[in-house]
Backbone bond lengths (Angstrom), bond angles and torsions (degrees), N, CA, C in turn:
res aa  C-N    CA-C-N  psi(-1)  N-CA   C-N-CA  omega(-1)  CA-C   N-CA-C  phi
1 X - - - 1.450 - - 1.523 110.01 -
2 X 1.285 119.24 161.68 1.622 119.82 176.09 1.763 112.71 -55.57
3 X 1.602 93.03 -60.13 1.899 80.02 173.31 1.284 135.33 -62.87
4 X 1.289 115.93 -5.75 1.721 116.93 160.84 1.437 106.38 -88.10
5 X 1.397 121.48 -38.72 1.436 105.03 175.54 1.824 126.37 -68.43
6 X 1.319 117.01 -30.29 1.051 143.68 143.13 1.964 108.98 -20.81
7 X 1.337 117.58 -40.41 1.586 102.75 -138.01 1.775 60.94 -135.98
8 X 0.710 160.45 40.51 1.953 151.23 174.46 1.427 89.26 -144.27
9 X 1.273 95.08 170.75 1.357 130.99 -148.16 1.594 103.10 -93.10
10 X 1.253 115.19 20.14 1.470 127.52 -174.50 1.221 114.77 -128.62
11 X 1.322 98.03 -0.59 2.153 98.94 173.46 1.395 113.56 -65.19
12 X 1.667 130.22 -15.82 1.023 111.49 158.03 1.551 148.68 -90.74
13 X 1.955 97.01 32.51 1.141 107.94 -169.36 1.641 99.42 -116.97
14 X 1.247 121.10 10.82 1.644 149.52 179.88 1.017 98.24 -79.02
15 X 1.837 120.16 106.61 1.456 104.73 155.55 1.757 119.16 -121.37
16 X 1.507 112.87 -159.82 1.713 108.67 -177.27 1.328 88.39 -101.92
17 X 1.158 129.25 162.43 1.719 135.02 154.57 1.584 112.65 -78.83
18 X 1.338 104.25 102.63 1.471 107.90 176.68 1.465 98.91 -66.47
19 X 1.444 147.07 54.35 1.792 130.96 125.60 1.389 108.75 -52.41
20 X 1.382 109.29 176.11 1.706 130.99 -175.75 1.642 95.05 -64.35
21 X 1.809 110.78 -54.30 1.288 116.01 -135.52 1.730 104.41 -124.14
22 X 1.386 99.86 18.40 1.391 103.63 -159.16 1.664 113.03 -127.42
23 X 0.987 110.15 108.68 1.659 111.42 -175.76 1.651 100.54 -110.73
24 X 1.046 124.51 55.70 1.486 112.45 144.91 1.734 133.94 -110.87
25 X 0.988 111.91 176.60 2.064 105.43 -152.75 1.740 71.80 -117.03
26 X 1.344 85.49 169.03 1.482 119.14 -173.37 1.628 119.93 -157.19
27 X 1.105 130.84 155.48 1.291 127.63 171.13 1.101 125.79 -117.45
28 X 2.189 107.97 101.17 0.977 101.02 -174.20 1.761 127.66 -68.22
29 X 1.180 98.61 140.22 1.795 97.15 177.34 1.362 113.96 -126.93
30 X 1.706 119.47 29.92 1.292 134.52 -167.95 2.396 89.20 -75.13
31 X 1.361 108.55 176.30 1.188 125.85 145.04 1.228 139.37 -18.80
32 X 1.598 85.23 -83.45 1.964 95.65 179.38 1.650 94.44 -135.99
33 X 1.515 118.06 60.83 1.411 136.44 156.25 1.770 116.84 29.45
34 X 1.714 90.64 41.49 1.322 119.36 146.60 1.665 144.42 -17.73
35 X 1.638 93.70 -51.92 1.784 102.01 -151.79 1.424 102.57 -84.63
36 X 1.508 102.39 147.69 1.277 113.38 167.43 1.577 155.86 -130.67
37 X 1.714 83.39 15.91 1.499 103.04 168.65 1.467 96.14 -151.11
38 X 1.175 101.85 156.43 2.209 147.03 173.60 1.498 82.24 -31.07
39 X 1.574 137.40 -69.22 1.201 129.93 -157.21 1.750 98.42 -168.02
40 X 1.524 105.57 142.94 1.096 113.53 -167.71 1.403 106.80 -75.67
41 X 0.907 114.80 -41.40 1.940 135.06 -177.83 1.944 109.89 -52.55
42 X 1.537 107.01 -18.46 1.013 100.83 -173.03 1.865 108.48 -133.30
43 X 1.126 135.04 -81.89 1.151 137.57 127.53 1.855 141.01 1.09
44 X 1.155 95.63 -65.05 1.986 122.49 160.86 1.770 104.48 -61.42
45 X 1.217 119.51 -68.51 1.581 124.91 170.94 1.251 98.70 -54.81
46 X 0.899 127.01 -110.52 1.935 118.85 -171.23 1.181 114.68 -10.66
47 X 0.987 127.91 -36.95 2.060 127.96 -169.31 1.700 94.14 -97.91
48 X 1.413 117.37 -21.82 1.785 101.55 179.75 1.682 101.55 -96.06
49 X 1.238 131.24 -5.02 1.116 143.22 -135.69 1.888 81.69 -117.52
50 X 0.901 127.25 -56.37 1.163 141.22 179.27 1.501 119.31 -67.50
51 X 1.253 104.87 -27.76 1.585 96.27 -179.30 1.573 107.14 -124.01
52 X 1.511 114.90 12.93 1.243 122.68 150.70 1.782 122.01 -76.24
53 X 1.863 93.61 -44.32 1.503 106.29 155.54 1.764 120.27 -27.39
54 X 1.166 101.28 -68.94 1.513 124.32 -155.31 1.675 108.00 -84.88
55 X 1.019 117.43 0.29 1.678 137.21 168.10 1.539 100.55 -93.82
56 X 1.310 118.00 -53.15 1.497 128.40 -160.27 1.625 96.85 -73.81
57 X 1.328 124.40 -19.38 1.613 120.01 -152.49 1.857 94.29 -136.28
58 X 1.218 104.90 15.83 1.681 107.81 159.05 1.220 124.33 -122.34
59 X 1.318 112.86 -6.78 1.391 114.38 -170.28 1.667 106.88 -85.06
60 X 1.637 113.23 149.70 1.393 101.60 -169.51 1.734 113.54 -94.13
């Protein structure tokens, strides 16, 4: 449940989802505590999607 995860020794594997519009936490359980959004499929695509955009439409 959240309040046991909350109060254990794993709250520092809890992060925010860096999207624009998206404030939900997640638990990272990557390696070397990597991740940075809720879900890649939704959040992760939009933020690579966007700054693939903005590479493609600056270059001269």
């Amino acid at each position: 449940s959240a309040a046991e995860l909350l109060t254990s020794d794993r709250l520092n594997r809890v992060g925010q989802c860096a999207g624009e519009s998206c404030g939900w936490l997640f638990l990272d359980t990557t390696r070397n505590h990597s991740r940075r959004w809720c879900e890649m499929e939704h959040c992760g695509n939009r933020a690579k999607a966007k700054r693939h955009y903005r590479r493609r439409t600056t270059r001269p």
